[in-house]
Backbone as CSV, one residue per row, in Angstrom:
resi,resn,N_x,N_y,N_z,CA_x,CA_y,CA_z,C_x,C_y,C_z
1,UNK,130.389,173.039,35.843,130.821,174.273,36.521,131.079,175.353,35.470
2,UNK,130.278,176.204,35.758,130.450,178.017,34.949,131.957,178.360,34.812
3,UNK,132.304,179.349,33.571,133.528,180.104,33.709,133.517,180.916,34.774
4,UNK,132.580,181.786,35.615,133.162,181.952,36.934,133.495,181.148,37.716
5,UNK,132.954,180.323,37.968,133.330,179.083,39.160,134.308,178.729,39.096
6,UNK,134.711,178.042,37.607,136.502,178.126,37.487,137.030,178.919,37.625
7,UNK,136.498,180.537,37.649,138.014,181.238,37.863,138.292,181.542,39.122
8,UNK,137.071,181.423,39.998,137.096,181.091,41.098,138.084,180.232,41.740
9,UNK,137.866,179.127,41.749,138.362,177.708,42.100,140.078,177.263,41.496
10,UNK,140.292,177.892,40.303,141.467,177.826,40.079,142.450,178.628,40.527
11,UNK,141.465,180.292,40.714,142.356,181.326,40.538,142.578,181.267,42.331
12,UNK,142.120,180.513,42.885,142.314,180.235,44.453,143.148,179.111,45.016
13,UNK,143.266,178.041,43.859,144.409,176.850,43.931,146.129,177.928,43.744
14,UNK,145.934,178.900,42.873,147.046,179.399,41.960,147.568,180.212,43.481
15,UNK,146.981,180.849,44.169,147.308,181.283,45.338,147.798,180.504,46.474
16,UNK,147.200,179.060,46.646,147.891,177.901,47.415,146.137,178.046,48.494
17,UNK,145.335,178.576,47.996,143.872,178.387,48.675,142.819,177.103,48.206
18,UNK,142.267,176.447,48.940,141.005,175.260,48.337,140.186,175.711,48.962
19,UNK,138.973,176.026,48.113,137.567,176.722,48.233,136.502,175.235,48.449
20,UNK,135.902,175.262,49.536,135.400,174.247,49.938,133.723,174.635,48.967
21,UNK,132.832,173.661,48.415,131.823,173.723,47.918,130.884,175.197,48.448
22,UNK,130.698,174.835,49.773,130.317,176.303,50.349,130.676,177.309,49.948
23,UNK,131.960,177.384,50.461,132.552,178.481,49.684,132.439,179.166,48.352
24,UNK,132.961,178.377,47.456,132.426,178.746,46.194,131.107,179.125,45.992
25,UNK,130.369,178.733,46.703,128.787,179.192,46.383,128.470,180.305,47.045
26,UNK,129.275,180.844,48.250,129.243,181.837,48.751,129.851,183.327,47.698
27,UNK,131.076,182.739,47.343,131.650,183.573,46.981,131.000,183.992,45.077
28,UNK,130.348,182.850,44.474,129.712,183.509,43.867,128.613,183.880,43.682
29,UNK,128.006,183.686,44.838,126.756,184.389,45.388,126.941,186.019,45.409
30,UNK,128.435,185.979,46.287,128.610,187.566,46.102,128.781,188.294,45.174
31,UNK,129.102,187.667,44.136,129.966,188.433,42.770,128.244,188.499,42.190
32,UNK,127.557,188.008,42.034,125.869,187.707,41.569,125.564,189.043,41.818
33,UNK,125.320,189.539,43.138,124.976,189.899,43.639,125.246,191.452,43.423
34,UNK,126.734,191.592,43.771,127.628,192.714,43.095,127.203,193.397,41.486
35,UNK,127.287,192.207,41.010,127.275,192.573,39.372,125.344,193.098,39.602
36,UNK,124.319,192.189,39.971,122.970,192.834,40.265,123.039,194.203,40.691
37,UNK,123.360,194.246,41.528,122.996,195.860,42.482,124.084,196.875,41.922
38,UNK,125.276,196.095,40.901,125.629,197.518,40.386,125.420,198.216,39.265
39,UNK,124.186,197.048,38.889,123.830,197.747,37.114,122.481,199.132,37.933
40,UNK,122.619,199.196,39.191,121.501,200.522,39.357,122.146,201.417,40.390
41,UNK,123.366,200.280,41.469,124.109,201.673,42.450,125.117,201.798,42.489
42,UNK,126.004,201.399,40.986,127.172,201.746,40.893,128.265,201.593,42.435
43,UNK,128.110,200.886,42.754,129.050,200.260,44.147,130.372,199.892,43.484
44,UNK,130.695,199.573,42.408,132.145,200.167,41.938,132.421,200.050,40.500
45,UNK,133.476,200.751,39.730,133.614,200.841,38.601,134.339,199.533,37.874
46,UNK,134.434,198.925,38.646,134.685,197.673,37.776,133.012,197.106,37.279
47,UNK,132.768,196.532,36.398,131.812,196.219,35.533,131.564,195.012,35.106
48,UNK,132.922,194.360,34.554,132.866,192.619,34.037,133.281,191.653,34.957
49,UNK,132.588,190.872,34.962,132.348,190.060,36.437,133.945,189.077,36.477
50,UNK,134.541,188.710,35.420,135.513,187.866,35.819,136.886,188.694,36.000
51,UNK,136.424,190.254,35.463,137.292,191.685,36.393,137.174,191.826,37.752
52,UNK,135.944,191.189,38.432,135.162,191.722,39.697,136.160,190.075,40.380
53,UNK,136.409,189.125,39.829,136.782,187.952,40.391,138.674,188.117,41.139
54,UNK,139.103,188.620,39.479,140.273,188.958,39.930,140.619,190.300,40.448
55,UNK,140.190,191.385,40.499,140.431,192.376,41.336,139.597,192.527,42.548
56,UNK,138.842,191.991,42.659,138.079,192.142,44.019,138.200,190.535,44.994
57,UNK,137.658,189.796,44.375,137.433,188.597,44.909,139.388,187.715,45.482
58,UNK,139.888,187.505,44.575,141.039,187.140,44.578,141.965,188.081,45.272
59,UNK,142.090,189.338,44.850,142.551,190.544,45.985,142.140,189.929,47.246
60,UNK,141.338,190.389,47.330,140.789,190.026,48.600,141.735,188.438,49.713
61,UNK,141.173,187.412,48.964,141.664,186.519,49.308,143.274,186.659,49.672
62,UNK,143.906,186.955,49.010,145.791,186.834,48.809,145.733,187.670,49.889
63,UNK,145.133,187.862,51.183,145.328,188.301,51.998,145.079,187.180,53.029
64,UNK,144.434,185.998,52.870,143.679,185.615,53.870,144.462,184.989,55.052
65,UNK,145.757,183.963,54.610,146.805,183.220,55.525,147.406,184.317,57.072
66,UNK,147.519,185.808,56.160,147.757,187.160,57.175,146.703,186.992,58.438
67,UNK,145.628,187.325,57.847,144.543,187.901,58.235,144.198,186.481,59.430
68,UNK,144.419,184.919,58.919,144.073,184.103,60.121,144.852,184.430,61.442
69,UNK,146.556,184.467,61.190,147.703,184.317,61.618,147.504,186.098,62.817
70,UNK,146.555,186.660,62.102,146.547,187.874,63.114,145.475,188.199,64.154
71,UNK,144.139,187.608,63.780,142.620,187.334,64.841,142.890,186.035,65.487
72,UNK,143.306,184.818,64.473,143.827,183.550,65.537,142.104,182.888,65.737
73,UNK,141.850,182.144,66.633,140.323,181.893,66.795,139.518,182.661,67.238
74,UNK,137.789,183.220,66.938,137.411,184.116,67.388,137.558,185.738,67.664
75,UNK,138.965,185.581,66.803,139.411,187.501,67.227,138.481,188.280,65.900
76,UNK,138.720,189.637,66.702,138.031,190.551,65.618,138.788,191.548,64.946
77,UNK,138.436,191.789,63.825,138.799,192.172,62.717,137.427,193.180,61.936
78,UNK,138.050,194.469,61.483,137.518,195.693,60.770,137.972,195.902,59.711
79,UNK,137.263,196.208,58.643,137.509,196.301,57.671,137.450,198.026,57.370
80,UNK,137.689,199.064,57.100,137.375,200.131,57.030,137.144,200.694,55.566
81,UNK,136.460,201.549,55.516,136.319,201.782,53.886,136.091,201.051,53.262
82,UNK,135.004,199.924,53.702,134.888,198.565,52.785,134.426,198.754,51.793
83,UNK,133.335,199.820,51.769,132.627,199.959,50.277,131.749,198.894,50.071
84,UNK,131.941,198.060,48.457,130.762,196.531,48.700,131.006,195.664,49.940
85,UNK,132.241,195.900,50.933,132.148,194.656,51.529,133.575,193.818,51.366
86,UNK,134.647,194.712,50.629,135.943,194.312,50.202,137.423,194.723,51.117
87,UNK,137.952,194.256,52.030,138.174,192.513,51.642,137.218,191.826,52.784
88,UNK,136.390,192.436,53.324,136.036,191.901,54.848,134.881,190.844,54.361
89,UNK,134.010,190.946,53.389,132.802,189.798,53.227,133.828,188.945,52.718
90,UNK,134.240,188.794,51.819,135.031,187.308,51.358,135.686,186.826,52.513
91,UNK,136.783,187.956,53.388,137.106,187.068,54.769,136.685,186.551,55.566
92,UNK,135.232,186.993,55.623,134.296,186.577,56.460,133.908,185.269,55.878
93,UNK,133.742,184.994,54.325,133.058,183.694,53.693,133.948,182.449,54.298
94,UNK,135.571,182.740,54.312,136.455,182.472,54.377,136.610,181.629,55.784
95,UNK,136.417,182.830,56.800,136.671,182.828,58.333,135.498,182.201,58.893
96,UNK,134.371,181.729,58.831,132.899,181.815,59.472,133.416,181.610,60.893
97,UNK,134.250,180.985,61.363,134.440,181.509,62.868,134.599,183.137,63.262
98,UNK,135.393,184.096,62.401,135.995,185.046,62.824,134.820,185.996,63.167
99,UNK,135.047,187.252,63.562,134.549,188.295,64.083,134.281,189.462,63.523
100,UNK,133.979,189.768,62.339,134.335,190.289,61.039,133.270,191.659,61.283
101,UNK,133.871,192.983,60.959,133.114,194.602,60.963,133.822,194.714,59.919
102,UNK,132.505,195.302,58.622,132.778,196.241,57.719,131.927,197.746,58.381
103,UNK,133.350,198.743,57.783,132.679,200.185,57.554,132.565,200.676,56.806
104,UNK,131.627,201.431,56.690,131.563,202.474,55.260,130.632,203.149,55.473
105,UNK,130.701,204.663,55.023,130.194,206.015,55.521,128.627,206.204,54.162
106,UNK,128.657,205.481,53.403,128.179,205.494,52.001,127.040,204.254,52.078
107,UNK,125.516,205.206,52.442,124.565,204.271,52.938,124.082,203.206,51.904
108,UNK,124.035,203.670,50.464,124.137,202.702,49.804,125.138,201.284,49.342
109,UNK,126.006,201.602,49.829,126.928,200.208,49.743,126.825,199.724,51.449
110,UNK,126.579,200.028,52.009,126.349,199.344,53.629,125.088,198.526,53.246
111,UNK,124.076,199.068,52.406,122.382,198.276,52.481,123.044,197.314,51.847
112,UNK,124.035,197.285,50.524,124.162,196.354,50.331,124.630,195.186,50.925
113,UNK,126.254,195.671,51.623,126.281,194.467,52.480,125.549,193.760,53.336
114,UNK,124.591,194.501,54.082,123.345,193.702,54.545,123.013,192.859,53.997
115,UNK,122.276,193.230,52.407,121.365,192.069,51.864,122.801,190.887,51.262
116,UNK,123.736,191.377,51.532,124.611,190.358,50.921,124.681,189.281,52.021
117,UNK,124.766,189.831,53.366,125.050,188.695,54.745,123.276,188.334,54.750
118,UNK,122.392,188.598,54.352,121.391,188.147,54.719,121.119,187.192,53.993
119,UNK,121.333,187.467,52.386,121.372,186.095,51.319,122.376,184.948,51.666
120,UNK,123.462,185.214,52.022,124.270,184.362,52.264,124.694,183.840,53.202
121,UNK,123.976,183.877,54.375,123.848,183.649,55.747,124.729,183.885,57.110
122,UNK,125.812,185.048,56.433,126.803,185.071,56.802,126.711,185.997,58.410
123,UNK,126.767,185.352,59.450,126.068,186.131,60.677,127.469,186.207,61.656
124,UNK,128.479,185.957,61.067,129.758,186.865,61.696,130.450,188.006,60.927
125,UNK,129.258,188.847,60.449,129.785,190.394,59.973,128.376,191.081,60.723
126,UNK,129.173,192.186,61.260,128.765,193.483,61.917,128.739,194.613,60.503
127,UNK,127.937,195.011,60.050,127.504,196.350,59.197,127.539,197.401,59.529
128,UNK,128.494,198.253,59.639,128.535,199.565,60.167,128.351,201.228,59.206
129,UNK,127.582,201.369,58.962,127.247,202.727,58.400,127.440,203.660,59.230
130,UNK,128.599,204.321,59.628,129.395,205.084,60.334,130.970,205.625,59.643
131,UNK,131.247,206.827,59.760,132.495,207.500,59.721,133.083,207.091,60.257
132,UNK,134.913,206.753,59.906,135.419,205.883,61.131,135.786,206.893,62.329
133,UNK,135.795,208.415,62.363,136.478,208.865,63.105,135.020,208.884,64.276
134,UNK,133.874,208.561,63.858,132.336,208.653,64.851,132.670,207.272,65.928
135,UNK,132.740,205.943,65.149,132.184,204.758,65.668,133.698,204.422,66.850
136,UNK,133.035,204.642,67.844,133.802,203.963,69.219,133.911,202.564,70.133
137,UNK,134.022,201.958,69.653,133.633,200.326,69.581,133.898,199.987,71.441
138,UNK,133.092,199.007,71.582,133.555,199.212,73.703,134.815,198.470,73.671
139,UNK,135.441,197.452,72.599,136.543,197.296,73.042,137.274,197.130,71.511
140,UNK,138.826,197.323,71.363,139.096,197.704,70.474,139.364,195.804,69.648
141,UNK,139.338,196.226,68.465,139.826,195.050,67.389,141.144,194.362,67.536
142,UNK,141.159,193.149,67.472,142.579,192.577,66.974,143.124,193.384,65.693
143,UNK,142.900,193.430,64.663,143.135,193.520,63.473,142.432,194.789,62.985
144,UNK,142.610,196.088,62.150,142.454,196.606,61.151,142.704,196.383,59.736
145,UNK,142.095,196.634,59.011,142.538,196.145,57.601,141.774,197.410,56.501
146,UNK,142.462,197.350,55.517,142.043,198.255,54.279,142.627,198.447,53.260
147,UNK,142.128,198.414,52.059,142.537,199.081,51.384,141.887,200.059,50.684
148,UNK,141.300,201.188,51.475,140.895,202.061,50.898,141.470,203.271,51.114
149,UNK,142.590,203.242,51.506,143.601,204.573,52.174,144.418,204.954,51.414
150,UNK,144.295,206.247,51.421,145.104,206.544,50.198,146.916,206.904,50.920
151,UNK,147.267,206.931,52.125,148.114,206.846,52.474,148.228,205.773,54.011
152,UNK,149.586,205.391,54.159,149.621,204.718,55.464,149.583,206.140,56.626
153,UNK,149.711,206.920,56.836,149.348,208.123,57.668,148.319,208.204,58.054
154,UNK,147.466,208.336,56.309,145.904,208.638,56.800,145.250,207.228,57.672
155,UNK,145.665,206.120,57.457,145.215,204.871,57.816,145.356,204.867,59.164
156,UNK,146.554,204.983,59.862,146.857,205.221,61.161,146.197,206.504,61.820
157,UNK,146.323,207.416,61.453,145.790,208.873,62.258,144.428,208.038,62.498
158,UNK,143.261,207.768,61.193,142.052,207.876,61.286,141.675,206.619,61.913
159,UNK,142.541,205.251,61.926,141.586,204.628,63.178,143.013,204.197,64.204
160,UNK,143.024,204.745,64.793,144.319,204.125,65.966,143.598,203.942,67.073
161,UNK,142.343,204.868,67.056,141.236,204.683,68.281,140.573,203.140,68.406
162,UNK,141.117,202.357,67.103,140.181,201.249,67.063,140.733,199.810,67.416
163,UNK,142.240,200.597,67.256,142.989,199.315,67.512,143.473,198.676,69.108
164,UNK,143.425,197.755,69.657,143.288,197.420,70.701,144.796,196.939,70.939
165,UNK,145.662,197.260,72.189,146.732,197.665,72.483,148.111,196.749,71.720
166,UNK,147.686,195.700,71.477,148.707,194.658,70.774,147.979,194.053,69.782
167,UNK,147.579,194.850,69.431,146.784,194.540,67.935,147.721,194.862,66.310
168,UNK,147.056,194.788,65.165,147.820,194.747,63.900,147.336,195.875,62.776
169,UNK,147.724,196.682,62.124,147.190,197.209,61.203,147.819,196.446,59.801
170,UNK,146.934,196.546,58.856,146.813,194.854,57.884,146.936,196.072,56.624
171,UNK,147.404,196.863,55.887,147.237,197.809,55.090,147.724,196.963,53.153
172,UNK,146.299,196.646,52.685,146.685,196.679,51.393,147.064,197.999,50.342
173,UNK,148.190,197.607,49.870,148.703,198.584,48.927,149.132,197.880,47.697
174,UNK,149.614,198.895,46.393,150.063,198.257,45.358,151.785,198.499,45.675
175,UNK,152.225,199.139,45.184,153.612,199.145,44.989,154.096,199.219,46.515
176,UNK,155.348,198.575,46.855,155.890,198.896,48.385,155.590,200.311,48.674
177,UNK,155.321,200.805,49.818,154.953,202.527,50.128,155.999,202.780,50.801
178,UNK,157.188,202.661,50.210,158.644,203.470,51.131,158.273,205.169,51.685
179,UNK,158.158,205.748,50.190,157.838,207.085,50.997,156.489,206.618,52.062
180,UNK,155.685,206.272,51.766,154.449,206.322,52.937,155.220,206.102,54.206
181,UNK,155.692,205.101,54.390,156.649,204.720,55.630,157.491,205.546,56.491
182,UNK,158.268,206.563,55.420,159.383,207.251,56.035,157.928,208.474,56.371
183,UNK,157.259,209.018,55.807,156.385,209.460,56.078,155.949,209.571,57.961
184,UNK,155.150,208.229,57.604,154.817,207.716,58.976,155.688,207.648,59.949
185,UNK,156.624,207.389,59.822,158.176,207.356,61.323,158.099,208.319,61.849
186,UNK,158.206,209.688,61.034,158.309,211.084,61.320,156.872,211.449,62.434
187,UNK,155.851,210.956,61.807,154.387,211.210,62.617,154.642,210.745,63.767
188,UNK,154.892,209.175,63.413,154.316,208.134,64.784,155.631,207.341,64.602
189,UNK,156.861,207.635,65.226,157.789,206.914,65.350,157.413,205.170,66.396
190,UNK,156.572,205.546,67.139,156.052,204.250,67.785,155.426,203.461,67.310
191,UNK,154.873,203.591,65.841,154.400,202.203,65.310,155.297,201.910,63.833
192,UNK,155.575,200.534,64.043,156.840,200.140,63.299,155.738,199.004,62.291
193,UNK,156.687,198.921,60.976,155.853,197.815,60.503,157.094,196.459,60.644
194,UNK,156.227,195.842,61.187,156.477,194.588,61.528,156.554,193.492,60.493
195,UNK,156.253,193.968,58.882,156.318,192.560,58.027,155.625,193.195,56.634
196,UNK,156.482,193.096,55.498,156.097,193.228,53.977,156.085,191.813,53.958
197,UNK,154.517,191.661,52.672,154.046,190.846,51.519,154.099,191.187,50.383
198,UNK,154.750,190.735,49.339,154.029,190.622,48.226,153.489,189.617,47.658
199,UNK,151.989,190.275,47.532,150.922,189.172,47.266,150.874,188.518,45.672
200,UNK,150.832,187.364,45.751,150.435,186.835,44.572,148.622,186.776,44.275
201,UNK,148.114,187.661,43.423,146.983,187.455,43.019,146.850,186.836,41.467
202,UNK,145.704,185.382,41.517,146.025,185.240,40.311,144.996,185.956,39.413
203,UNK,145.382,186.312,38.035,145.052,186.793,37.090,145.093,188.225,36.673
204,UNK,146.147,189.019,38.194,146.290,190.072,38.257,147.846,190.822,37.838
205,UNK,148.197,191.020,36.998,149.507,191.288,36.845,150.108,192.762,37.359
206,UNK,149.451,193.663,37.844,150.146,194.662,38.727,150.433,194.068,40.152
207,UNK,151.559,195.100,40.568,151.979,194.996,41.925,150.822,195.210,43.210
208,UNK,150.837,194.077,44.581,149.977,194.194,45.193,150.998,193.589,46.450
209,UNK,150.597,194.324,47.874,151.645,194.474,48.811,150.908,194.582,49.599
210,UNK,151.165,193.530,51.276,150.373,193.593,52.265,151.298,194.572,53.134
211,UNK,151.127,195.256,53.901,152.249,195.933,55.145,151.650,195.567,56.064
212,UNK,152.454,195.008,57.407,151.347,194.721,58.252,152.366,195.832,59.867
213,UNK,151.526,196.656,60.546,152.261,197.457,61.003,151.527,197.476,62.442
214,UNK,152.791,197.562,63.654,151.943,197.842,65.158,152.568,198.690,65.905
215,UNK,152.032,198.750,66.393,152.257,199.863,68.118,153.772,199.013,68.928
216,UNK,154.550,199.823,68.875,155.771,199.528,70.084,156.087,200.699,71.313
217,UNK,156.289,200.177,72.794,156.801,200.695,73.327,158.098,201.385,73.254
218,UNK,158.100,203.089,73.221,158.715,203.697,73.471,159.421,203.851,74.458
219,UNK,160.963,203.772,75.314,160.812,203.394,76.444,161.132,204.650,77.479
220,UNK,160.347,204.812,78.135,160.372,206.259,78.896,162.126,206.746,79.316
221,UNK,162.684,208.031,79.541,163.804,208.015,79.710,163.547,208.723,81.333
């Protein structure tokens, strides 16, 4: 086994995850793949692949126990602003039951995720090359997820259309977002967050924080 594979496989024990053979071959199928298509379309500025393991791959993951505990069997789940495919293809490697939509407005990282679910056979992700404020889905998601928001405001304003009435917004961040929060009350006093993480990623030594936040009844007076 390669020094990726171990950092794979360890850096997924260190989290309390076991990467089943598949898996691992999935998951460094993707990183292959990543590191290929970004020496010509720059799909992100990370560059050294066992950088791409622990900030992308492992990120990713230290989300995953959330992410079951909120779709459950068969539910669906969006990824927004996925870009390569982050965190929603690894959840998907992860989930092969789940119901898995990446978005991203940026036609070159959408082709990619294509050829990434097409190499890797992964046929519970939906590819969406759409703006999120365009795509109107006929029924809304269990789960939102992202971390490509640069605030919890913007995350909520721009897909609340997507979330389906007792559903979850899954928001990766680094440091706790207190101001983001008090922020948000003021906007949308009706959606409360329901539960801080801090994630253990291994090989990553900055701060990394799940918020997971929903819709409550207001009660009419």
């Amino acid at each position: 086994m390669d020094n990726l594979n171990n950092m794979l496989k360890s850096g997924a024990g260190e989290m309390g995850l076991t990467l089943s053979n598949e898996q691992l071959h999935k998951l460094r199928g993707y990183v292959d793949l990543l590191m290929k298509w970004n020496r010509v379309y720059n799909l992100t500025a990370v560059r050294n692949p066992e950088e791409m393991i622990s900030r992308h791959i492992l990120d990713s993951l230290s989300v995953l126990p959330y992410v079951e505990s909120s779709i459950k069997a068969g539910g669906r789940l969006i990824d927004i602003g996925s870009g390569p495919g982050l965190p929603g293809i690894p959840l998907a490697i992860m989930l092969p039951d789940g119901d898995i939509s990446t978005l991203d407005c940026v036609g070159k990282k959408t082709r990619f995720q294509v050829q990434v679910c097409t190499e890797l056979g992964l046929d519970n992700v939906t590819v969406l090359n759409q703006r999120v404020e365009n795509w109107r889905p006929e029924q809304g998601y269990d789960c939102v997820i992202s971390r490509a928001f640069s605030s919890l405001r913007d995350m909520i304003v721009g897909t609340d259309h997507l979330l389906r009435s007792s559903g979850q917004w899954l928001a990766m961040k680094g440091i706790h977002p207190e101001e983001e929060l008090e922020e948000l009350k003021e906007l949308r006093p009706d959606v409360v967050m329901t539960a801080s993480h801090s994630l253990q990623v291994a090989s990553c030594d900055g701060q990394r924080h799940l918020v997971i936040l929903e819709r409550m009844d207001i009660a009419q007076n």
